[in-house]
Structures are given as structure tokens and as C-alpha cells.
N, C-alpha and C positions, 0 to 999 in steps of 0.2 A: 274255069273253076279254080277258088283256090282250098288247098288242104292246109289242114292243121296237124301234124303229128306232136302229140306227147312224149317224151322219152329222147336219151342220148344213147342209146347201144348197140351194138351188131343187130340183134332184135331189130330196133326201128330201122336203121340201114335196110335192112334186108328187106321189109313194110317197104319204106318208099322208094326201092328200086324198080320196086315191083308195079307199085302203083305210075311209078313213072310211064309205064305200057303204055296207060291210058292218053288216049290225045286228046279227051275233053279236060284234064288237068294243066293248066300255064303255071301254077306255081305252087309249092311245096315248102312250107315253113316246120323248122323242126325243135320242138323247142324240149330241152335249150340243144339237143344233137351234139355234135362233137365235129371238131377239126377236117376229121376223115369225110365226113359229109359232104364239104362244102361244093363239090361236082352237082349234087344231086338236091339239094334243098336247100332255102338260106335258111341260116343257125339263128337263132334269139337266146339270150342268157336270162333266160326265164328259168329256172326248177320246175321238174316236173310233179313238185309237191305245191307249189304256191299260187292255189289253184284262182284267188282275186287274179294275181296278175294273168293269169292264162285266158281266165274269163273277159278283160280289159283287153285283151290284145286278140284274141278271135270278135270282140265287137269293134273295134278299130279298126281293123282291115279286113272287114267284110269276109267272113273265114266265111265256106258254102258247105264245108262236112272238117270232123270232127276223129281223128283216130287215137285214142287213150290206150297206149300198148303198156305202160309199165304195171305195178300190182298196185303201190303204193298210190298214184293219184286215183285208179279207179275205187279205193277201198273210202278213202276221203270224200268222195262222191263227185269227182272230176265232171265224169257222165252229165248226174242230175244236173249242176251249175252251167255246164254250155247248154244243154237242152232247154234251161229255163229262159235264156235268151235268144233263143229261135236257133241254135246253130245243132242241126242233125251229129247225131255222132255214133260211129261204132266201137263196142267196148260196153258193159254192163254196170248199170245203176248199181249204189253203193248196196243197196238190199241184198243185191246179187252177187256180188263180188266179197258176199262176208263167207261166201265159199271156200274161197280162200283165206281170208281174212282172220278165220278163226276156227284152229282146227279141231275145237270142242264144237264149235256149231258144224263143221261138216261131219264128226264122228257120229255123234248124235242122230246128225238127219240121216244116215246110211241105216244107222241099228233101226231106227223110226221106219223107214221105206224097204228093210228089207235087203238094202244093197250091198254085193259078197264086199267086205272090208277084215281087216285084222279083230280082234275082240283086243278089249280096250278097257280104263279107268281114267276120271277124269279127275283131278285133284285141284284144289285152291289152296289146301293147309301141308304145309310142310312136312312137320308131324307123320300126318296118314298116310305121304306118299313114301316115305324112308320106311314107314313101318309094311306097308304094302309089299316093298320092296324085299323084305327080309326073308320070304316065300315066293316072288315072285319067281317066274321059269327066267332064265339065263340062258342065251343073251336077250336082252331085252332093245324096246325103240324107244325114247323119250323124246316129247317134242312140246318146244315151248307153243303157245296157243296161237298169238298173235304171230304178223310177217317179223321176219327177223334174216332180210335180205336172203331167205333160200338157206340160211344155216343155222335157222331152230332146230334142228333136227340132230340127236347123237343115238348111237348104235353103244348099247353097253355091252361089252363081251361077259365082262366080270361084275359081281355083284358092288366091288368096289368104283367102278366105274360108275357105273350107276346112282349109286350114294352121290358120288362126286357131280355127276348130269344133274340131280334136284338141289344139290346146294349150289351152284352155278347158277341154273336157274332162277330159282326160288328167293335163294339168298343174296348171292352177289348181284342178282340181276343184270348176267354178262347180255341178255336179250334186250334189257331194260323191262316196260310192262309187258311186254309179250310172255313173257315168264310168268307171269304171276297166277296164271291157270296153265296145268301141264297137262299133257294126255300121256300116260304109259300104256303102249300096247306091245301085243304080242308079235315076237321076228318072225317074220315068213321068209320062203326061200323058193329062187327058181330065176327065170329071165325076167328082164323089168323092160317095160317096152311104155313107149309114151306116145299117145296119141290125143292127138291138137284139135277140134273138132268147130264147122261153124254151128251154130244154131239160133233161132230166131225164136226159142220157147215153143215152137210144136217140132219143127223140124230138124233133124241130126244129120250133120253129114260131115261125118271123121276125114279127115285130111290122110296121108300115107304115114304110116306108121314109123317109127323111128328109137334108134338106140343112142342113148347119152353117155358119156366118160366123165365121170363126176370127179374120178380123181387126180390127184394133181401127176403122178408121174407112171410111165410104161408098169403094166403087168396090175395095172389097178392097184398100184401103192402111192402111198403116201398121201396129205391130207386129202380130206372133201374141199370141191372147188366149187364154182359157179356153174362148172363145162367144159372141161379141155377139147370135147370137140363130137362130133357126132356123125352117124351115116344112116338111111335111109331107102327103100324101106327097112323094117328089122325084121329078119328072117325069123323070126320064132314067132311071128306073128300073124299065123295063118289067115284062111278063108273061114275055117269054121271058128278058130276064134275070136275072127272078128265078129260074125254072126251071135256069137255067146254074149259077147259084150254087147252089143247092140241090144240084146233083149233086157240082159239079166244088170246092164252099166248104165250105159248113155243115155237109151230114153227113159229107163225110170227114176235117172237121176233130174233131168227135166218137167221131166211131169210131178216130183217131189218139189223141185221150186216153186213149181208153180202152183201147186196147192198151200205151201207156205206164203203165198204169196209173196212172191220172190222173183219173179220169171227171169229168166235168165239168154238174156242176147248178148250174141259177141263170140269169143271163141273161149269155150271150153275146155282146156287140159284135161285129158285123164293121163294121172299116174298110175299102172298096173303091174303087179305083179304076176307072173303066170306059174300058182301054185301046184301041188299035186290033185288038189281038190277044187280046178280051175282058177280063172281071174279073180283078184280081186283090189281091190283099190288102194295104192299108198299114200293118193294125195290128190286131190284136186288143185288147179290153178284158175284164177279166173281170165287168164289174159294167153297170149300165145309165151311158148316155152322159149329160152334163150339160154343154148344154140339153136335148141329144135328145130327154131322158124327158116334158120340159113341153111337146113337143107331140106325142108318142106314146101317152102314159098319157091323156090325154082324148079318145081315140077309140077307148079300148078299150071294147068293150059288154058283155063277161065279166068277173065278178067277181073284180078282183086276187088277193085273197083264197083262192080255188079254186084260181085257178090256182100261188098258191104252195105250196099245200100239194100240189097233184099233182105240180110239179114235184120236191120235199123228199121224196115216197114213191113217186115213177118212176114216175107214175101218168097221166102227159101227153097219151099217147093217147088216154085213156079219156073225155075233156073237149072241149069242140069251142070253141074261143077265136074269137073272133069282133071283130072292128070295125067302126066306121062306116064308110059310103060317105060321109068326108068329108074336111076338111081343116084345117090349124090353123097357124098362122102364133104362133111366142113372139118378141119385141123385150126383148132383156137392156137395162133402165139402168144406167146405170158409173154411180162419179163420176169427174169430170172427172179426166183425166190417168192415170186406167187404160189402161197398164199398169204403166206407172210411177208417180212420183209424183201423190198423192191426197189428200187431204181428208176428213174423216168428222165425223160426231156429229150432224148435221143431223135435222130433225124428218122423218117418211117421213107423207104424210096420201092415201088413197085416199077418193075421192068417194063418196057413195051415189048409190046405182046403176048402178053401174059395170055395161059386162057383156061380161066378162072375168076371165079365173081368173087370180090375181096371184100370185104365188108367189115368195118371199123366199128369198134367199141370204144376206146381209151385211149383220144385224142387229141388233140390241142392245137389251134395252128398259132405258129408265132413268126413273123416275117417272112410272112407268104412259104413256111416249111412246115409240113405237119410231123409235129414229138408226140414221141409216146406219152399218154399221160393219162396208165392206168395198172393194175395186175394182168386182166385180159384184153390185150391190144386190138386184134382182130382177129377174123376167121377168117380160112381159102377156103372157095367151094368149088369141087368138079363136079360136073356132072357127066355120066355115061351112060353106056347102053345097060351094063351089069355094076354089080357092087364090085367086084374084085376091079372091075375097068378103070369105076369113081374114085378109088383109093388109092390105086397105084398112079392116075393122072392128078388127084390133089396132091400127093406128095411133091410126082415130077414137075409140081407146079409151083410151091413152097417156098425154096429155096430161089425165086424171083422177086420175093418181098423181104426186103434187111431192112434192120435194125439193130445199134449195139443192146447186148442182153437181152435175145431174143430166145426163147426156149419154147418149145414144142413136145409133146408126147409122139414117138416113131410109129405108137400101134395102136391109133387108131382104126378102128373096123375089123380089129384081126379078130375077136370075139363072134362077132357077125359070120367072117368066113367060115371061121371053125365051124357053125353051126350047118351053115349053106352045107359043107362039105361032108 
């Protein structure tokens, strides 16, 4: 069989390693991937936005399935265009993926169906959201509507801050058109826990739970990132709240797709917050999370493989998906000055015997050497028996992979223990 994967990131790394498992798979195309890949899949310098040529080259070489992991191609309708040329794929039709796509249409469909979420105002004029604003409660969340690579999103502490979020927005269009409709809702507070989910539009079946380090340096300061790094599962994320969610989140957020006509296959993000007055929702995604995936997908003990094709022929319940009883700790390296200003081209050298699954984002190969050639370079993942185990073997593991201007956050998963403890 051969695959097609969409996307160049730790994310897809982490997809086709997995799929690697499988022995009915001889070949693995990654388009366009990155440098780091090149072990694991051959690279094509296709974009994962240009979706003619992706659809011309899954019919050129007989692609036999189909994996669209980024946001941006599935929102474009990546999905619908391979499927109209017979090539099965997993990842959701663009109807479905405006889940993500538009955070007015996912606020919306939550107040509609009922689903616990923030309370919220949705604005298009300028005007009424500055003047909204001048009463609103402090701090507030403002978030441009459209994808805005994971950093539509600002937190206003101060009323001036805020002001300043919708003329950014609005005005300058630092998002471009994703600005141009904003949603202002209300700050909630508590542990944020993210869970990856498959589903096939009847069936739900949430992956291990997991905690994100959105910012760029130790003690959760300094800017918002992509992901410094992530551990798994999240301890604040119980049995019975997972059961809450299940009733009061995940399947009625399926079964509101699908009366929208919308249905929704592929994996499901939930962003949650876990309030005083239980979960509730800060965000859907329509694709798997990234880091999330690099320390979700190595503890899955079921055949990726399986489960994408049962999920592509609504066949989910029929499969019994399973994981370890374990834990896994991923540590993103930047280079230095991520998120801003950076530096690249440097030589990327992994030890032997390393032991730890390495997984590239922002790579390049250039005479047979792979350079850095991004903000977030790659992720280590350990995995072990316990969290405290994953953490302490990802780090001892860390300092096996150089590069000049290599920077890491030291504490990652220490949040996590505090709570364990």
C-alpha cells in the first residue's frame, strides 16, 4: 500500500512513524515533510496548501489512502478533492473542519446544542466591539475568527490591552481576513487539558489525555508558542471527568454536526478548560494537536492504520482501540529567540543509542546533513512506566540531540507532578 501524508511537522513525523508499524504499508510519501523525515517517508516539495498539485500527485502514483493532518489544507477542502478521485482519506471534509475554521461558527453551534463553552459576543464592526468593550469584565479572551496558525488568540489583562487586540485585529489586520469577525468572550480559570479524539460521526473514542506548555520559557512565562513541549496523560483529568465530558462535550458535539449537516470524521480536538462549574470548551481543532500528537500516538497499542480506515468507513465501533497503561513526556527544542527573532542552518546530530523517539518539525536537508530550518526544531519523547519516570528519562535524554542555538524549556511536566502529588 502506498500513503499519502499532508503536512511537514513533528505532528506528521509522529503520523508516519506510527503508521510505519504497519506491514501492509511499502511506502510513505510526505508532502512536502521536512529534512528530518527523510528515514521514514520520501519528501515531495508540494505545500500542504496547494491542494491541485497534491490532488495530481496522489493520482500519479496510485496513492491507496489519504492522511490530511494540518488545519489549513483540510479547511480548503483537501479531504473532498482526493476523495472525488477515488483516493479514501482520513481527516474531515471542509464542511466539517469549519470547526475549526471559524470560531464564530464553532461558538455559535455550542450556544445552539447547548455545549458547556465561555459566554461570548460576536462582532464584525469595529465600533461595537471597542464600545462593548468599555464595560466589558477584565480580563477578557479575543480571538480573531478565521485559522491564524494557532495565534488568533490574545488574553487582555487590561482594558487597554484589549482596545489594542480589536485594532490589531480589526484594523491592522495583523491575522489578515481571519480578523475581520472577532469573538470576545468571557476568561475562565482552572487546569486546561486537551483531548485528541477519533470519531467516525457516531462513534467517540478520546485518545489519553494530555497537558500543553504553550509558552515560550520555564515558569510559563514569556510569549505564547506553538508548544514548548507536552506530557501525557494530564493528571487533572480524571475518570469521572472524563465521563462528564463524554455526555455533556464530545458526543453532543458530534451529533450537533451532524444535524448541521456537517458530520464529522477524523480526529477531533477538544480544548477544555476544567472550571469551578465543571468542563468546558476553549476550542475545538479539527485535526490532531501538535505536540499533543508526539506524546499521544506512542501509547497507542492499536494499529493507526485500522483505526483510520474504520474511522473513513464509520466503522469505529466495530474495533476496540486501546493504550498503554503508560506515560510520555515530549521537550520541543527551538532555536534560540523563538518566537521571534531566530537563527537557522545549523547542523541537527542525534547520538546512537539514544532512547527516545525524536521527531522533527523544522528541517531542511542540505548535503546529505539535516539544518535546522525553523522556530520549533523538534520534539524528544520518552516514554515510561509513570509521569515522573517520562520526564526525568526525556530530559536524560535531551542533551543526545545538538544543535548550535538550541533552547529548551527545563520544566516541562513539573505542573503535571505538582498536581499527581
Amino acid at each position: 500500500m502506498k500513503i499519502l501524508v499532508v503536512g511537514g511537522g513533528g505532528r506528521e513525523h509522529a503520523i508516519i512513524k506510527k503508521l510505519k508499524e504497519n506491514k501492509e504499508i511499502e511506502k510513505i510519501y510526505a508532502l512536502p515533510g521536512n529534512g528530518g523525515m527523510k528515514e521514514d517517508a520520501e519528501c515531495v516539495a508540494i505545500g500542504a496548501k496547494d491542494i491541485d498539485a497534491i490532488v495530481d500527485f496522489a493520482k500519479n502514483n496510485a496513492i491507496d489512502f489519504a492522511v490530511v493532518a494540518p488545519d489549513d489544507p483540510l479547511v480548503l477542502g483537501c479531504v473532498d478533492a482526493l476523495e472525488k478521485i477515488g483516493v479514501p482519506c482520513f481527516g474531515p471534509e471542509a464542511k466539517a473542519a469549519i470547526i475549526e475554521g471559524s470560531k464564530v461558527f464553532s461558538k455559535n453551534l455550542m450556544k445552539k446544542y447547548g455545549i458547556p463553552t465561555a459566554q461570548y459576543e460576536v462582532f464584525s464592526d469595529m465600533d461595537a466591539a471597542l464600545k462593548y468593550l468599555e464595560t466589558a469584565p477584565i480580563p477578557t479572551v479575543i480571538k480573531a475568527d478565521g485559522l491564524a496558525l494557532g495565534k488568533g488568540v490574545i488574553i487582555a489583562q487590561t482594558r487597554e490591552e484589549a482596545f489594542d487586540a480589536v485594532h490589531s485585529m480589526m484594523e491592522d489586520k495583523v491575522f489578515g481576513e481571519s480578523g475581520s469577525n472577532i469573538v470576545i468572550e468571557e476568561f475562565l480559570t482552572g487546569p486546561e487539558v486537551s483531548v485528541l479524539s477519533f470519531t467516525d460521526g457516531k462513534t467517540v473514542v478520546p485518545m489519553i489525555s494530555s497537558m500543553d506548555h504553550k509558552r515560550a520559557l520555564d515558569g510559563d512565562k514569556g510569549l505564547n508558542t506553538g508548544g514548548m513541549g507536552t506530557i501525557a496523560p494530564n493528571p487533572y483529568y480524571t475518570e469521572d471527568i472524563a465521563k462528564v465530558c463524554m455526555e455533556t462535550i464530545f458526543l453532543p458535539t458530534v451529533y450537533a454536526m451532524n444535524k448541521e449537516g456537517r458530520t464529522f470524521k477524523g480526529c477531533l480536538y477538544f480544548g477544555l478548560m476544567l472550571t469551578e462549574n465543571g468542563p468546558k470548551v476553549i476550542e475545538y481543532n479539527c485535526r490532531f494537536g501538535d505536540p499533543e500528537t508526539q506524546v499521544v500516538l506512542p501509547l497507542l497499542k492499536t494499529d493507526l492504520f485500522t483505526v483510520m480506515k474504520a474511522v473513513r468507513e464509520e466503522k469505529l465501533s466495530e474495533i476496540k482501540v486501546e493504550f498503554a497503561d503508560k506515560a510520555a513526556c515530549c521537550v520541543v527544542m527551538a532555536s534560540k529567540g523563538y518566537p521571534g527573532k531566530y537563527e537557522t542552518g545549523y547542523e541537527i546530530k542525534i547520538a546512537d543509542g539514544i532512547d527516545a523517539e525524536v521527531y522533527v518539525a523544522g528541517a531542511k536537508l542540505s548535503d546529505n546533513k539535516v539544518l535546522t530550518a525553523g522556530g520549533r526544531v523538534l520534539g524528544v519523547v520518552a516514554v515510561a512506566d509513570d509521569l515522573i519516570s517520562a520526564v526525568d528519562k526525556a530530559y536524560k535524554e535531551v542533551p543526545k540531540v545538538t544543535f548550535d542555538n538550541a533552547y529548551f524549556r527545563s520544566d516541562i511536566g513539573q505542573r503535571a507532578i505538582k498536581a499527581l502529588k
